[in-house]
N, C-alpha and C positions, 0 to 999 in steps of 0.2 A: 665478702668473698663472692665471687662470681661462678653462676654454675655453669659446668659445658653443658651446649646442645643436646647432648647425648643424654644426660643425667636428667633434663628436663623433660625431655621425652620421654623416659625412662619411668617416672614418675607422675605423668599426665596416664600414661598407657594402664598404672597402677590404680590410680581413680578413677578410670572410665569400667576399669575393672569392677573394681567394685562398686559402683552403679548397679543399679538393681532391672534385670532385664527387661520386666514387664516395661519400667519409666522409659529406658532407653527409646524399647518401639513403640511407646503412644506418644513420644516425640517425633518420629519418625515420621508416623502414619497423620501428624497436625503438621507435618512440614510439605508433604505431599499433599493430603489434602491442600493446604494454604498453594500451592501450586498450580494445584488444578485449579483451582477459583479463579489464580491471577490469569494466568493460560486464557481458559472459558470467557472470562470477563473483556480482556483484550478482543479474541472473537466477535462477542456480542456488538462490542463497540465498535468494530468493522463494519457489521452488518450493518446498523445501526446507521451510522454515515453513509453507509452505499444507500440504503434505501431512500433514503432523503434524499440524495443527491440523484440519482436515477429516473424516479417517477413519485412525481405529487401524491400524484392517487393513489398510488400504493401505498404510501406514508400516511396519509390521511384514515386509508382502512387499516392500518397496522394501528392507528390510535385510537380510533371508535371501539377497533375489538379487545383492544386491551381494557381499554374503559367498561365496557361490556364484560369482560371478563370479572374487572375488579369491584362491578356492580354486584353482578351473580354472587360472587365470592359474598358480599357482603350478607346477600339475604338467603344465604342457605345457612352461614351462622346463625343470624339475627332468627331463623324458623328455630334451627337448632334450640336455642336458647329460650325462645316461646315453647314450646314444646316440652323443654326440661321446667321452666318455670312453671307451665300449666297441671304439667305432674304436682311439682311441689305444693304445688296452690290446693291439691284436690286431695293428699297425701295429708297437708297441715288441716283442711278441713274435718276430713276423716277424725286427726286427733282431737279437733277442737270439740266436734258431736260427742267424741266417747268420752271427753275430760266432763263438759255437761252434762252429761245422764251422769257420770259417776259421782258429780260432785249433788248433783237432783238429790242422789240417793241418798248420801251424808249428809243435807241438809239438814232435815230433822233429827236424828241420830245425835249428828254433833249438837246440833242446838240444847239439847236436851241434856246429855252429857256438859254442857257450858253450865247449864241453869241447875245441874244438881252439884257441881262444884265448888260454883258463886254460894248456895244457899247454905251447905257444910263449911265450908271457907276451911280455913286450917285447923278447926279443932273439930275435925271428923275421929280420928286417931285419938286424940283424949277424950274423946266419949265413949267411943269401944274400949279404953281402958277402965272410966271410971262406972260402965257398966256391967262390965262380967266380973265374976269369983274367980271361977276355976281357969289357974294357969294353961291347962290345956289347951281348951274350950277357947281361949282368948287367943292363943299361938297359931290356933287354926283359922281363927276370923282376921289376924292381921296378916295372916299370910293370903286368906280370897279377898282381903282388903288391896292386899297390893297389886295380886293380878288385875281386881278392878280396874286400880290405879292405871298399872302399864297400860291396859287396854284402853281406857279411858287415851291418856296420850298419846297414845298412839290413832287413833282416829281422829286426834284432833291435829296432829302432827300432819299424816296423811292428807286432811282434807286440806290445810294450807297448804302443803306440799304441790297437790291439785289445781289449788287456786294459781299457785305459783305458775305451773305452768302453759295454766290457762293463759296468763297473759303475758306468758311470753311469745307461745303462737299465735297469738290473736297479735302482738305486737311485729311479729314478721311476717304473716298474712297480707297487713297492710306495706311493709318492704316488699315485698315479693308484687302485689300490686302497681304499686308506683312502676316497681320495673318492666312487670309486663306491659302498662300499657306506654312507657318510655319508649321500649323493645319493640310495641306494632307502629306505633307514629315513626320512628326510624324505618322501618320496615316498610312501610307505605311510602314514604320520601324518596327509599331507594328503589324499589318498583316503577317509581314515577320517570327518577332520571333511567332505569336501564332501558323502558319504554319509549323513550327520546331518545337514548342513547341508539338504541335496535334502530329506529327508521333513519338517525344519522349512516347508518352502517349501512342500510338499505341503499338513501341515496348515492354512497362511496361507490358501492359496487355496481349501482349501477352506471355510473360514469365512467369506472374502470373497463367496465364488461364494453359498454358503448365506443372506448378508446382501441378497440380490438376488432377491428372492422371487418377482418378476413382469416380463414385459418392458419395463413400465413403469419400471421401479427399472431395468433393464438399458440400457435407450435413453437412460434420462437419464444415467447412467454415462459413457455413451461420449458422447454430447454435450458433459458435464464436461470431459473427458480433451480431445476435438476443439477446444473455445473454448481451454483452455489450451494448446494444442498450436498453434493461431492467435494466439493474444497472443504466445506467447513468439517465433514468427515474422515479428511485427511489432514488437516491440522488437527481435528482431537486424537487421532488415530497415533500421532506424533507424539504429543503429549501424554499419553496413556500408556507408549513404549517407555516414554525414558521413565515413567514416576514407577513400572511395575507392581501396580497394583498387590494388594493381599487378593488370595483368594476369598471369593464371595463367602459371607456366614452360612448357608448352606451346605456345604461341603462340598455338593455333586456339582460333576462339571455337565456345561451345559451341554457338549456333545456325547455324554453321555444319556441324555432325555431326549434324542431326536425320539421324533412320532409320537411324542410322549408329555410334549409341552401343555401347557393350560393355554385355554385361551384369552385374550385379552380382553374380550367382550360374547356375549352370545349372537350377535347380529348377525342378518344376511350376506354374503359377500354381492357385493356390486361388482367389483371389477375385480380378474382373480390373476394370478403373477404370470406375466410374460402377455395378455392380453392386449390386443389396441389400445392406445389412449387417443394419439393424434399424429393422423401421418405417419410418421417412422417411428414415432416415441412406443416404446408400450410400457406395461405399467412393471415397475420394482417387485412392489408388494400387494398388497390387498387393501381394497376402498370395503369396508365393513361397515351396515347399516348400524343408525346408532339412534338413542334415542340425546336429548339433549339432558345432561347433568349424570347421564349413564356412567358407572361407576368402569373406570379402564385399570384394569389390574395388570401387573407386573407376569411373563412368562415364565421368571426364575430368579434366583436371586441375581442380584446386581450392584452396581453402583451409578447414579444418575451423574454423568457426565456434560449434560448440556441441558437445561429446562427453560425455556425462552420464547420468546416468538422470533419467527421466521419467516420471511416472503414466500407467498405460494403454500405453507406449513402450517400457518396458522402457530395456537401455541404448539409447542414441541416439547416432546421427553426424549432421552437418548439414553439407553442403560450400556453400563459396561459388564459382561460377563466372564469377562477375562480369555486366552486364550485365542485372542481373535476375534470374539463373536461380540455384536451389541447388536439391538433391538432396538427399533424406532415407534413413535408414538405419537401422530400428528393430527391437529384439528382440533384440538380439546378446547374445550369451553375454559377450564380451571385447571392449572397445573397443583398438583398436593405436595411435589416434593422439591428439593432444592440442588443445587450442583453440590457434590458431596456426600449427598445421604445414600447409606445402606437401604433398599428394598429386599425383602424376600418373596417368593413365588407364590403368586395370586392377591398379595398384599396391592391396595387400592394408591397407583401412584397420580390417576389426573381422573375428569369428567367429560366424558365427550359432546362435542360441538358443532360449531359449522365457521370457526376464523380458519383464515388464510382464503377466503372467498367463496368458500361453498355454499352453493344453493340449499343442499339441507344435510340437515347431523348425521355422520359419518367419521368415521375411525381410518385412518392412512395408520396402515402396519409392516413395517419390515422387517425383514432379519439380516445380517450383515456378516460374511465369515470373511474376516481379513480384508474388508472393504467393500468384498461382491457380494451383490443383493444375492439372497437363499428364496427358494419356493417355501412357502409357509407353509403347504400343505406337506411337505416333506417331513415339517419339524413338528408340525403342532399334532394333538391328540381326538380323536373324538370328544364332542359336542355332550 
């Protein structure tokens, strides 16, 4: 028998009912996500082909610094990891000294306890039977007989025990060894290539900078770099509408923390919003002194919408804070988060750098209300 349309609808609407709410929206919220990826990823690969197609040298430095980037990336793990093994190394030592003196101290003790055991052998207890009269007298000697006993095994229990795990830290000592010095010959390898890598990036830049012969060639550069840096803020700007984000885990909306924001780094301001840059350009946001590997922390919570490199941008972060507003993040040496992930306010989302062609480590910071750059100094808080 065939059911109507009606009755089957009727009946889908009944199961979706009863679907359990939580499941529904973390289906939801991975269908969106998975969007935004596809979105962002399209993007990238735009970019991606324009630069190549465009100008050598800029594709050239967009590779050095990436590689530089994923060098760095490399040996601040690889420190990490010497550093947590160096603890353990000094931590297992620690127990190995104090498992030595204690077992020093059982030495004779047990010894001695062994050799008066071996010499009673098992008919310790039939001699104290076949030496005493009085039932009492005898009830009370097999009873500090036994405690002997326990005590007895029990030191001797203990000091194997001891031993036991004497060598099982002396057997990871030597693991933890092998890896450290695994960990610094890696470590030193990657140092080598990011050192080769750096003066590749040197000579890039400097043929780029040489290809720029007048300020004329320099203005229209960053012009370039400024429209694609505007396009691809209104294609994510696109994308952002239709997926309608969740509000940030924070709760607070970001226009509610004007004057009040954290800062993304403690640095100097270089060049501060609405300032010359070149010619007519002047500047978005704010050039903030940085050091290199400087920890760049998130203004509020978010969600990272674009984490990539970009012409003239270097790597880049782009948070979404909903309501309009996102926050830029550009020049970083090492990006920490990915398109998709939740940040919250002050949480560490990249490490400041010098890609996208800067002469030395610096923070490019903006704010974004509905597409138009914000004065920072509007939004953010004392220092």
């Amino acid at each position: 028998m065939k059911l109507s349309s009606a009755v089957i609808s009727t009946a889908l609407s009944c199961v979706l009912l009863l679907l359990p709410v939580d499941s529904i929206a973390a289906k939801d919220e991975r269908a969106k996500l998975a969007d935004l990826k596809s979105a962002i990823s399209s993007l990238e690969k735009q970019l991606d082909r324009r630069d190549k197609e465009k100008n050598q040298l800029v594709a050239t430095l967009k590779k050095v610094e990436v590689e530089a980037a994923d060098a760095s990336k490399k040996i601040r793990q690889l420190t990490t990891q010497i550093n947590r093994s160096t603890k353990t190394m000094a931590d297992l030592d620690t127990q190995q000294q104090g498992l030595k003196a204690e077992i020093k101290k059982q030495n004779s003790a047990v010894s001695e306890q062994l050799a008066a055991a071996y010499k009673m052998g098992e008919q310790e207890s039939i001699k104290l039977l076949l030496n005493q009269e009085d039932p009492q007298q005898l009830a009370r000697l097999l009873k500090y007989y036994n405690y002997v006993l326990d005590a007895r095994n029990e030191k001797i229990a203990q000091y194997l025990t001891d031993v036991g795990k004497l060598s099982t830290v002396q057997g990871e000592m030597i693991k933890q060894k092998r890896s450290l010095a695994s960990a610094k010959a890696q470590l030193e390898k990657d140092q080598q290539q990011l050192l080769a890598t750096s003066k590749r990036r040197q000579t890039a830049l400097k043929q780029l900078n040489a290809s720029l012969q007048n300020d004329k060639s320099k203005l229209n550069k960053l012009l370039k770099e400024r429209g694609e840096l505007e396009e691809l803020l209104k294609n994510v700007r696109g994308v952002v509408k239709k997926m309608a984000l969740a509000t940030p885990p924070g709760g607070q909306s970001f226009a509610s923390q004007k004057g009040m924001l954290r800062w993304p780094l403690k640095g100097k301001v270089a060049h501060s919003f609405g300032s010359q840059r070149s010619g007519s350009l002047r500047w978005d946001g704010w050039l903030i002194g940085a050091s290199i590997g400087e920890p760049v922390a998130a203004v509020h919570d978010g969600q990272v919408i674009f984490s990539n490199y970009m012409r003239g941008f270097g790597l880049l972060i782009i948070l979404n804070h909903g309501d309009g507003y996102m926050t830029l993040y550009a020049h970083n040496e090492e990006l920490l988060k990915d398109t998709g992930d939740w940040v919250l306010s002050n949480e560490t989302i990249a490490r400041a750098g010098d890609t996208g062609g800067l002469d030395n480590p610096a923070l490019y910071f903006e704010i974004r209300k509905k597409g138009q750059p914000a004065d920072p100094k509007k939004w953010l808080g004392k220092r």
